[in-house]
SEKOLPA-341373 format. One record per residue (C-alpha): x, y, z. Coordinates in steps of 0.001 Angstrom, whole numbers, plus 524288, in hexadecimal, padded with zeros to 5 digits. Example, Ala and Ser with C-alpha at 12.3 -4.5 7.8 and 13.67 -1.06 7.14 Angstrom:
BEGIN
{u 8300C	v 7EE6C	w 81E78}
{u 83566	v 7FBDC	w 81BE4}
//
This chain:
BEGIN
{u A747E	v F52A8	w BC430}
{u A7A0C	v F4ABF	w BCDF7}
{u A8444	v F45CB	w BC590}
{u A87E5	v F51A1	w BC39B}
{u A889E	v F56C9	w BD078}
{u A915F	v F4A0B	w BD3CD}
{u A9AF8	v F4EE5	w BC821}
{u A9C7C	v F5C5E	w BCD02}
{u A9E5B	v F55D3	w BDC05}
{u AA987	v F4DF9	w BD468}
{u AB0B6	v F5796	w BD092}
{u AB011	v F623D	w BDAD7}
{u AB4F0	v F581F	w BE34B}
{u AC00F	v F55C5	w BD8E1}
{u AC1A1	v F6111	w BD862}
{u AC406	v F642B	w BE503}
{u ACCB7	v F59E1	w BE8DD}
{u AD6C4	v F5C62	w BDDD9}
{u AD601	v F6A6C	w BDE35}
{u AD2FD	v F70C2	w BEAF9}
{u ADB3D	v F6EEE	w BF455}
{u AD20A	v F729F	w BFF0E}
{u ACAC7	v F6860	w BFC9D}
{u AD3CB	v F5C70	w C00B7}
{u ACE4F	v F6099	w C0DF0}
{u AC3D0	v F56B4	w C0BCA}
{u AC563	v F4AD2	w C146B}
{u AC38B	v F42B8	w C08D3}
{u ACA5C	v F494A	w BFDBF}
{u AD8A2	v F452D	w BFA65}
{u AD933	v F3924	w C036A}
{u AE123	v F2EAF	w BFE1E}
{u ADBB9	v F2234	w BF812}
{u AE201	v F1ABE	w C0491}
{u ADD76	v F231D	w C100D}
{u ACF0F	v F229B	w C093A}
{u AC5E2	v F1A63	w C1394}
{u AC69F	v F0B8D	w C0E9A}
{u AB6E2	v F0B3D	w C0D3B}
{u AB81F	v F1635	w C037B}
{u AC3A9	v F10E9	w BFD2D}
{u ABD4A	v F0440	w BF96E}
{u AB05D	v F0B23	w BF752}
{u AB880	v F1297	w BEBD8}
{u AB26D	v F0F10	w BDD33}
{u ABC13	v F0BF2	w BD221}
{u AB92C	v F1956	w BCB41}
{u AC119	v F1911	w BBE2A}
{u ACACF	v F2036	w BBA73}
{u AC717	v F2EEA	w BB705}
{u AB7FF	v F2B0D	w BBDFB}
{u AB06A	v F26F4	w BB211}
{u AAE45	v F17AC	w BAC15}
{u AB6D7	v F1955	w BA033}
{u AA89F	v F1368	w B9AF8}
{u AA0CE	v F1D35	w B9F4D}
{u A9AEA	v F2601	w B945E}
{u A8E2E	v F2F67	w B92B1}
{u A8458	v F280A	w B8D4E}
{u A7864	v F2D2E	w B83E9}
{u A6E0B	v F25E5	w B89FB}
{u A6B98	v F21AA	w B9A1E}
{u A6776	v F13E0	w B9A87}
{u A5DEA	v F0E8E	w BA4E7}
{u A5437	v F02C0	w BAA71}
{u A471F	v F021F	w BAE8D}
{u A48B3	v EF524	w BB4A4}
{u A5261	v EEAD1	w BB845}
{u A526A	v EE28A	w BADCF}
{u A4C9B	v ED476	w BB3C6}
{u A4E94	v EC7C1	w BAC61}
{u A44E1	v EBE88	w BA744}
{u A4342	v EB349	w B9F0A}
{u A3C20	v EB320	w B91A7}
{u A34C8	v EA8CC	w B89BB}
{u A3E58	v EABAF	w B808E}
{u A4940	v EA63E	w B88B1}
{u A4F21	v EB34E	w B8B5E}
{u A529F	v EBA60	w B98EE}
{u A4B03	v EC6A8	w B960F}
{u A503B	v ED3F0	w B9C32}
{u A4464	v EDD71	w B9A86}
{u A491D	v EEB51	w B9D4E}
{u A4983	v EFAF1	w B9952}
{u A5435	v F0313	w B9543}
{u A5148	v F0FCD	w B9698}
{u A5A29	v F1AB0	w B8F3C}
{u A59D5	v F27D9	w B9204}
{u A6013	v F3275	w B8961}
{u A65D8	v F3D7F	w B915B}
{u A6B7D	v F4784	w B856D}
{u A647C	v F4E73	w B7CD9}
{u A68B1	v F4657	w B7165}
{u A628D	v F3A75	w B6C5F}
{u A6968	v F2E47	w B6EBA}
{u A655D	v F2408	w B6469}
{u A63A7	v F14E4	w B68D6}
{u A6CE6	v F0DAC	w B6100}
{u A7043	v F00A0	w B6854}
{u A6DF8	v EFBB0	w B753B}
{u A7437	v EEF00	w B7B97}
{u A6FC3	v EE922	w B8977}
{u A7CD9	v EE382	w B8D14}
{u A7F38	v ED6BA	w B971E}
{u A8771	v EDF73	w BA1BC}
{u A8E84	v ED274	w BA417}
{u A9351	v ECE00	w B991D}
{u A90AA	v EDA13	w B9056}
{u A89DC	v ED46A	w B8666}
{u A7D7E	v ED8BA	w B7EBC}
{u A71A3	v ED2B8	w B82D4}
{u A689C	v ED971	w B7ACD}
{u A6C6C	v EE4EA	w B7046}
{u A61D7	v EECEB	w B6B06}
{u A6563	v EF72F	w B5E4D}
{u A5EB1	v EFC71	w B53AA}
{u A4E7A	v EF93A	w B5260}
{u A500F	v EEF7A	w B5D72}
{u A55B5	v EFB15	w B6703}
{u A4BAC	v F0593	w B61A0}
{u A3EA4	v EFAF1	w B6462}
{u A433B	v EF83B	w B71DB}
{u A45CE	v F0942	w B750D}
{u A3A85	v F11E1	w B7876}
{u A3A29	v F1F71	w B7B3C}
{u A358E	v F235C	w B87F1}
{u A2ACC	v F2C03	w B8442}
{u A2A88	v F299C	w B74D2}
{u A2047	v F268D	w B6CC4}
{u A1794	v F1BA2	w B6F47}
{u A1A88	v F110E	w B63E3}
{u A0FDD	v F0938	w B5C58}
{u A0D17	v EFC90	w B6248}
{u A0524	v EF259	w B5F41}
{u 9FAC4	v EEE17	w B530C}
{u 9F786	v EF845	w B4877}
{u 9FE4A	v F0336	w B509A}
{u 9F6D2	v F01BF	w B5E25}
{u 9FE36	v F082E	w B69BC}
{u 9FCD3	v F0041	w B75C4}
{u 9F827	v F07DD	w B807E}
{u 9FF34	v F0A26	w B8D1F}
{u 9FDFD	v EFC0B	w B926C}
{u 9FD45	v EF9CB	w BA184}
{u A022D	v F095C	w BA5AA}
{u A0F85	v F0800	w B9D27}
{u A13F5	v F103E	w B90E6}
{u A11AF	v F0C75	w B82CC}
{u A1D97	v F07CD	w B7C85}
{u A24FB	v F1535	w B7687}
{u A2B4F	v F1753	w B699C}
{u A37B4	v F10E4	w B66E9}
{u A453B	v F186A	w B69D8}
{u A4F9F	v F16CD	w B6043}
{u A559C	v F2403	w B674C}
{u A52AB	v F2AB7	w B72A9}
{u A51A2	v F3AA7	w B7068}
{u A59A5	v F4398	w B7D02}
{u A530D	v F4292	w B8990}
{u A4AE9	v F34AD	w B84BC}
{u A48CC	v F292E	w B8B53}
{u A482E	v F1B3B	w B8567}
{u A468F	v F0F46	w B8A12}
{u A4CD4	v F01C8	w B82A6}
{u A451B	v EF7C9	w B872B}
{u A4B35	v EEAAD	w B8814}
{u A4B60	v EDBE2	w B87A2}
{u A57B2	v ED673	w B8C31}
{u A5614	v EC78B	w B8842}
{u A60D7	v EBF65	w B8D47}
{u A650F	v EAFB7	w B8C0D}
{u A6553	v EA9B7	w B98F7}
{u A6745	v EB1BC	w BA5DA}
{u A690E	v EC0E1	w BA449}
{u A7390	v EC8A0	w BA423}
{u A7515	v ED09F	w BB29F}
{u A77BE	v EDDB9	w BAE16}
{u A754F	v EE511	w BA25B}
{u A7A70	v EEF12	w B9A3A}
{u A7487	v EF7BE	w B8F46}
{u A7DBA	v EFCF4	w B84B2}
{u A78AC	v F0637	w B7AE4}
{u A7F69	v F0C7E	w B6FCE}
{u A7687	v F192C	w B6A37}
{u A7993	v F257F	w B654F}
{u A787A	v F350A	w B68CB}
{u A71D0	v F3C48	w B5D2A}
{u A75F7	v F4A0C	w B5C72}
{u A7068	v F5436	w B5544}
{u A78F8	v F5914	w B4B78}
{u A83E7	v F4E6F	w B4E75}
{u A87EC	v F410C	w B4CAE}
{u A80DA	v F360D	w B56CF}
{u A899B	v F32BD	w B6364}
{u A8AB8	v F24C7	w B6365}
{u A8B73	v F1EC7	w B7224}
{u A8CCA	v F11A8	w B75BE}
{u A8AF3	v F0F4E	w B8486}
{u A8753	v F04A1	w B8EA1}
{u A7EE3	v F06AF	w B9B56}
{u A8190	v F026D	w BA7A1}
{u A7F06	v EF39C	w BABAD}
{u A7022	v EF1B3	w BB1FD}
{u A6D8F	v EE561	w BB8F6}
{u A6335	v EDA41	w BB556}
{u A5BB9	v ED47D	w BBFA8}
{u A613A	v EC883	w BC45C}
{u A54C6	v EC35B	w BC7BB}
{u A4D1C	v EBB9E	w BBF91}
{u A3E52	v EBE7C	w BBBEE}
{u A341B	v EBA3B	w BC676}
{u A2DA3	v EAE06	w BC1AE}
{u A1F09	v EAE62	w BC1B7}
{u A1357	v EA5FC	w BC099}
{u A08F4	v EA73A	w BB71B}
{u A00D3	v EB308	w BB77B}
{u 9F6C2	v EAC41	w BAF43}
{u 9EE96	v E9F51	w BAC66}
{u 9ED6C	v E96DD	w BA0FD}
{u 9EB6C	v E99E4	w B92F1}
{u 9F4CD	v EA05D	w B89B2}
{u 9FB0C	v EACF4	w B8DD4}
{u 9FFA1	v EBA52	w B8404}
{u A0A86	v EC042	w B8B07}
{u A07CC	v ECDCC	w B85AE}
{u A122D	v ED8D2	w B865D}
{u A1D3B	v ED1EC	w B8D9A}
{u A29D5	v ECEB7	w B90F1}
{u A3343	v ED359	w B89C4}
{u A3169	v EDC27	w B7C8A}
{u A3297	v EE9B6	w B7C88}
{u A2671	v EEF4B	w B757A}
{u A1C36	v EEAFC	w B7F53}
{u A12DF	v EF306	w B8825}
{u A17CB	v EED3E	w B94D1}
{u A27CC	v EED99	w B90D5}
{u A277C	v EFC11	w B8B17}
{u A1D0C	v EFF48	w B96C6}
{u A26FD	v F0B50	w B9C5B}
{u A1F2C	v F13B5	w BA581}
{u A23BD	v F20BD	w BAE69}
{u A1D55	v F1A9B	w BBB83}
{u A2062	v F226F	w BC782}
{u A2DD8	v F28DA	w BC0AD}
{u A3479	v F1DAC	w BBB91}
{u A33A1	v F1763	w BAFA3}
{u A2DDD	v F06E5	w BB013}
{u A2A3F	v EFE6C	w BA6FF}
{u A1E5B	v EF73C	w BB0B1}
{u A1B0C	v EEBC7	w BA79E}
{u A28EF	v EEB05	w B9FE5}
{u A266F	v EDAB1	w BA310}
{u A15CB	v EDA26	w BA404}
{u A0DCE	v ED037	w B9AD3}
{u A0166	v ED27F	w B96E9}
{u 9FBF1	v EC4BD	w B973D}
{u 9F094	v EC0FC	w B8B24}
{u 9E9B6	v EB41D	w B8BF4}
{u 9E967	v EADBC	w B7D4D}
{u 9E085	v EA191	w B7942}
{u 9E6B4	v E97B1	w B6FAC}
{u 9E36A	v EA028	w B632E}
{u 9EC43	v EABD9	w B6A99}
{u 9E1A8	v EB44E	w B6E0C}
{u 9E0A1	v EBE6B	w B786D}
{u 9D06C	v EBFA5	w B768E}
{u 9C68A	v EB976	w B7054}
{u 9BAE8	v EC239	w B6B7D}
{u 9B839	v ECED5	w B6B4C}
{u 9C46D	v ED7DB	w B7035}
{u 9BE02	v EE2A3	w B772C}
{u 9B795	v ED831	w B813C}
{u 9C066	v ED629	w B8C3A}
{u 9BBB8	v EC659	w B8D0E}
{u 9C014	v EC3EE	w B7F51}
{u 9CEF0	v EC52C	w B839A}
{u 9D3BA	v EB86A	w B88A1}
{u 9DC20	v EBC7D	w B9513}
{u 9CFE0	v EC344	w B9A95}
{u 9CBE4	v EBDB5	w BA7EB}
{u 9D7F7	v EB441	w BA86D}
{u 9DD0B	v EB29C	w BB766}
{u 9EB72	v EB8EF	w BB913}
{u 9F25D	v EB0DE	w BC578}
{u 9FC9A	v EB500	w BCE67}
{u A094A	v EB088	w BC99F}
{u A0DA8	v EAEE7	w BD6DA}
{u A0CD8	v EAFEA	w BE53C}
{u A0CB9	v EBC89	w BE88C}
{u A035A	v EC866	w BEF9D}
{u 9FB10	v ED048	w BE932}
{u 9FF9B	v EE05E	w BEB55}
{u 9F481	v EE5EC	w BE0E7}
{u 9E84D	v EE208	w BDBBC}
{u 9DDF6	v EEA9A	w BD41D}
{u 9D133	v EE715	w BCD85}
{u 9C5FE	v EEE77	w BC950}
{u 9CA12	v EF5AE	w BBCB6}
{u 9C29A	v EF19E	w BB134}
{u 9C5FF	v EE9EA	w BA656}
{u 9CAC6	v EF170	w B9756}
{u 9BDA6	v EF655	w B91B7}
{u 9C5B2	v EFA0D	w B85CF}
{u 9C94D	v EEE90	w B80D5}
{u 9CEA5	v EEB4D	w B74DA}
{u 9D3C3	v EF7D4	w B75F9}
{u 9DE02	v EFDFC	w B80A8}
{u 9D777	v F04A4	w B8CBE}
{u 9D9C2	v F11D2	w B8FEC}
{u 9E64B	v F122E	w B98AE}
{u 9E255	v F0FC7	w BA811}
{u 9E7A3	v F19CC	w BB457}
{u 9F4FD	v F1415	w BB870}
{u 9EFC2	v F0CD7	w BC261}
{u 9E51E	v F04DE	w BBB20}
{u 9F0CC	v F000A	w BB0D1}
{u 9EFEF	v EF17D	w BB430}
{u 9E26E	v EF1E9	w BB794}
{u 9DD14	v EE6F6	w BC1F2}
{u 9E920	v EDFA7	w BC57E}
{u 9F0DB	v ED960	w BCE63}
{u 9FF16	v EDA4A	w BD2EF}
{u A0690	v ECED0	w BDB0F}
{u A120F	v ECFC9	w BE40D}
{u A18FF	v EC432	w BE0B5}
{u A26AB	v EC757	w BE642}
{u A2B43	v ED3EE	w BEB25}
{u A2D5B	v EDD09	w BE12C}
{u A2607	v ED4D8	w BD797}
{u A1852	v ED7F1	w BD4AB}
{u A0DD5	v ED05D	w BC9EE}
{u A04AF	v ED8A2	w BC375}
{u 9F887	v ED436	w BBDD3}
{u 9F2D2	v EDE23	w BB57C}
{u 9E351	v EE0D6	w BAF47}
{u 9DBD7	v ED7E6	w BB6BF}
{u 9CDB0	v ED5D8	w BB230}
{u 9C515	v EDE97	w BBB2F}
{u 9C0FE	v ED714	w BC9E7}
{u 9C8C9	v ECB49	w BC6BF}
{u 9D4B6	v ECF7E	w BCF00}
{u 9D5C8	v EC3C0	w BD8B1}
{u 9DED5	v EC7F3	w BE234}
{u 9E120	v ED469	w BED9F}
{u 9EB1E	v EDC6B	w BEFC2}
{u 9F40D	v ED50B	w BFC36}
{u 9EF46	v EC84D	w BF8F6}
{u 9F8FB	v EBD7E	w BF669}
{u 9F69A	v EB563	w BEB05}
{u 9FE02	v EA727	w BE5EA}
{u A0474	v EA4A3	w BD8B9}
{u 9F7F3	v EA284	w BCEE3}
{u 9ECC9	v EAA69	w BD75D}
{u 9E474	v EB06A	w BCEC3}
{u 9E5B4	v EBF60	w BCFE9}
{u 9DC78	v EC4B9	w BC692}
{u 9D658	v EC222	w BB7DA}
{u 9DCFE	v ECA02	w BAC15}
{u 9D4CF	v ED495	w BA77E}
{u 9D5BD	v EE1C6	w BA00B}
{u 9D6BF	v EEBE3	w BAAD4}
{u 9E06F	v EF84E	w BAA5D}
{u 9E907	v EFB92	w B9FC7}
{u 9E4CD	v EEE30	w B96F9}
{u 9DE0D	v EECFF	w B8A0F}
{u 9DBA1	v EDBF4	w B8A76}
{u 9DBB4	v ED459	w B9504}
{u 9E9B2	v ED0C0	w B984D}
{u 9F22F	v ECE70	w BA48B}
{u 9FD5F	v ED939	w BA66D}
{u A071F	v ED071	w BAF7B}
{u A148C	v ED66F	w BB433}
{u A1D3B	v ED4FC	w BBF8D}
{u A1EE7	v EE106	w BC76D}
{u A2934	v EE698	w BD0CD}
{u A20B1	v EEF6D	w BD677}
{u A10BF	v EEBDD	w BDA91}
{u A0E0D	v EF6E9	w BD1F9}
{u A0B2C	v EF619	w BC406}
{u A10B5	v F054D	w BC2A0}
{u A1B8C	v F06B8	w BC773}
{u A2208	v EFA18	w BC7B3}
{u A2E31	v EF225	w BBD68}
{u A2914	v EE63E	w BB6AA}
{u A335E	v EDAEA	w BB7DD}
{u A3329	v ECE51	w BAFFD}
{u A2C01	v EC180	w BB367}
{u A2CD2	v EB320	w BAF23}
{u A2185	v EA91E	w BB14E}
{u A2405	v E9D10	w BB6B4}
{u A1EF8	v E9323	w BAB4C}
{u A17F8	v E9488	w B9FB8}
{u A16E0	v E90B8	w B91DE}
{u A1927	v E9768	w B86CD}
{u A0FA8	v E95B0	w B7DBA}
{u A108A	v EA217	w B7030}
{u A1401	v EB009	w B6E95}
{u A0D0E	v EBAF1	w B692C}
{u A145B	v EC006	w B5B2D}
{u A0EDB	v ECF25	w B5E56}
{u A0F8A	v EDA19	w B636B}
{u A0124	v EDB32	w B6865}
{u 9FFB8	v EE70C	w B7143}
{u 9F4FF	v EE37A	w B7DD4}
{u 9ED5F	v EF148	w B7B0D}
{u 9E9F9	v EEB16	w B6C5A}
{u 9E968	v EDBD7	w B6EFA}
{u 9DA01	v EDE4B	w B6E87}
{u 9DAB8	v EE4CD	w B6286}
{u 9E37F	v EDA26	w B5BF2}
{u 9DAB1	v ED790	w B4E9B}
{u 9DD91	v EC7F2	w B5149}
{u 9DB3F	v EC1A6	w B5E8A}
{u 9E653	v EB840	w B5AA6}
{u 9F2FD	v EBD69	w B6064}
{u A0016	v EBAC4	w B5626}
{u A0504	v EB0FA	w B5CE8}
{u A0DAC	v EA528	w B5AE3}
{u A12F8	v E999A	w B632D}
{u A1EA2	v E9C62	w B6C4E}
{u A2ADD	v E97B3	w B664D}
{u A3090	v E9115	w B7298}
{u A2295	v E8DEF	w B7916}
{u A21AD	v E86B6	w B86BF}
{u A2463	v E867C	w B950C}
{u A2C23	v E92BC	w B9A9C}
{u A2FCD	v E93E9	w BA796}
{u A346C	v EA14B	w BAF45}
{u A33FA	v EA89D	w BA2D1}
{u A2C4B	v EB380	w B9EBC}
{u A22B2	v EB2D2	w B9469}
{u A2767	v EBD3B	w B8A2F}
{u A1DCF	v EC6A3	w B82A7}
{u A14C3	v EC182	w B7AE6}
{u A1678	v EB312	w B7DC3}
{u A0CDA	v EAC7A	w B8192}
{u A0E35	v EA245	w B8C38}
{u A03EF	v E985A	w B94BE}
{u A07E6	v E9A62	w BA284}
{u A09FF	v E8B78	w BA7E2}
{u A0DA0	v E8BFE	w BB679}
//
């Protein structure tokens, strides 16, 4: 509407001046380029010729972010740029994916090109069907407050929504702006598809590298469960409506599972909350910082193996504990074991404090620690923003998929797991999903 309105202001005023002569009584209209004040001379754009980018053309899709995408380093090597493309489909006519390029703006070259069953894995519908996850079928429930991961989107229908969720993973520093270029096409009814190949405007990467953290935990071997960077995780397809916008609240959250040298998460009998290893284990601050929220007093899962019925928003990460570390940048601590929260709301606390032991409280089915960075002290609504951790070793990686609703119900205790290919010391990188690391600092 407003564009609109600004067209039809256009041209009445074009209008005007070229054909009514009654008009050149404006003080403004008709005054020659050199009697024009000289601050609104040289605050004149270069319009092109005719007033349109000879590279301007309707597009079939609108292209958006949900966040700025924020670098950070991998185990792999790799500057990892987490982010969501979100594509909206205006017409009434479905607009099938068929290629999609995130372009360097600088020097215009492809730094990741997704087509085919590749593009379609890493689309989901806004809305669509929930898709099977994890062993023999199981759907993973709604894990801390966030959507289930939705059915893949080779095409989005008129009026749809999808998002492409995606893991830019670069060589050395990352590129400063990006650009996505997608080529799909417009399937009418009764005609011939409208092929259209178009690029978005640039969007800027944070030039700021990812704040460098401390351990959050002590000793042992540690599962890094549902992390950085994949796509078909609880916490990276976690897209909630919170307050009118769209977030994705835990896109860079690891669940954190302790494992004993056979790669166990428990020992004994599943639906006892002592026979899973990370029970009881201290979480500590991972540095200086104030503590803005602190809850205890919900009980542990009673369900266990199985998932718990789904909490009230506000009991999501159960007894926990958030840190102001810098402003704008929040720690959470999430499902704290029930009166074992150490610390007060106000109180200051010092890089490897303890803050609370991990329990099973809120939205968890096995004791685990949910640990994000936050911009907001606010679990909903806040962006989740990368992290790196000052030293650790890298020890193995889990070879599956293992959903955290049905790790209890795993048949085997043993975990598939296998030695990390490049094992060792890592410093300011962030462990990625599924490794599993010994935190050394």
């Amino acid at each position: 509407m407003v564009v609109r309105r600004a067209v039809r202001v256009i041209v009445v005023v074009v209008a005007c001046i070229l054909v009514t002569p009654a008009c050149t009584a404006s003080p403004t209209a008709g005054i020659p380029p050199s009697t024009a004040p000289p601050a609104l001379a040289s605050a004149v754009p270069d319009v092109p010729v005719g007033g349109i980018d000879p590279n301007t053309r309707f597009t079939p899709l609108t292209a958006t972010i949900l966040t700025t995408p924020t670098p950070v380093l991998g185990t792999d090597g790799k500057t990892h740029l987490a982010y969501e493309l979100v594509l909206t489909n205006p017409s009434p006519a479905t607009v099938q994916l068929g290629e999609l390029q995130v372009i360097d703006a600088g020097s215009k070259q492809a730094v990741l090109t997704l087509a085919g069953p590749q593009l379609v894995a890493s689309s989901s519908l806004l809305g669509g069907a929930v898709a099977e996850g994890g062993p023999d079928g199981e759907e993973p429930a709604e894990a801390e407050g966030g959507s289930e991961p939705s059915a893949q989107a080779s095409s989005i229908p008129g009026s749809a929504t999808a998002i492409v969720w995606l893991d830019v993973a670069v060589d050395g520093a990352p590129p400063a702006a990006l650009r996505h270029r997608l080529v799909t096409s417009i399937l009418r009814p009764g005609g011939p598809p409208v092929n259209v190949d178009a690029t978005t405007n640039p969007i800027a990467v944070n030039p700021d590298p990812a704040v460098v953290l401390g351990p959050p935990l002590q000793g042992g071997e540690w599962y890094a469960s549902d992390g950085c960077c994949v796509d078909d995780t609880h916490h990276r397809r976690g897209v909630a409506p919170i307050n009118g916008e769209l977030l994705v609240a835990q896109r860079f959250a690891v669940d954190w599972y302790l494992l004993d040298d056979q790669h166990r998460t428990r020992v004994g009998d599943p639906s006892q909350i002592t026979s899973y290893l990370t029970y009881d284990k201290p979480a500590i601050a991972v540095a200086d910082g104030v503590v803005v929220d602190a809850l205890d007093g919900l009980p542990d899962t009673t369900s266990l193996p199985e998932p718990p019925p789904i909490p009230p928003i506000t009991e999501t990460v159960g007894n926990h504990v958030t840190l102001m570390i810098a402003p704008g940048v929040y720690a959470l601590y999430a499902h704290f074991k029930p009166g074992s929260v150490a610390v007060q709301r106000g109180q200051q606390v010092k890089r490897g404090d303890v803050l609370g032991n991990i329990g099973s409280s809120g939205n968890s089915t096995t004791p685990h620690l949910h640990f994000q960075l936050m911009t907001e002290g606010t679990f909903f609504p806040t962006d989740s923003q990368p992290f790196a951790f000052e030293c650790f070793e890298l020890v193995g990686q889990v070879t599956e998929r293992i959903w955290d609703d049905v790790i209890g119900l795993q048949p085997r205790d043993v975990l598939p797991y296998v030695p990390a290919t490049n094992p060792g010391r890592r410093t300011n990188q962030m462990p990625l999903d599924r490794n599993t690391v010994r935190f050394t600092c």
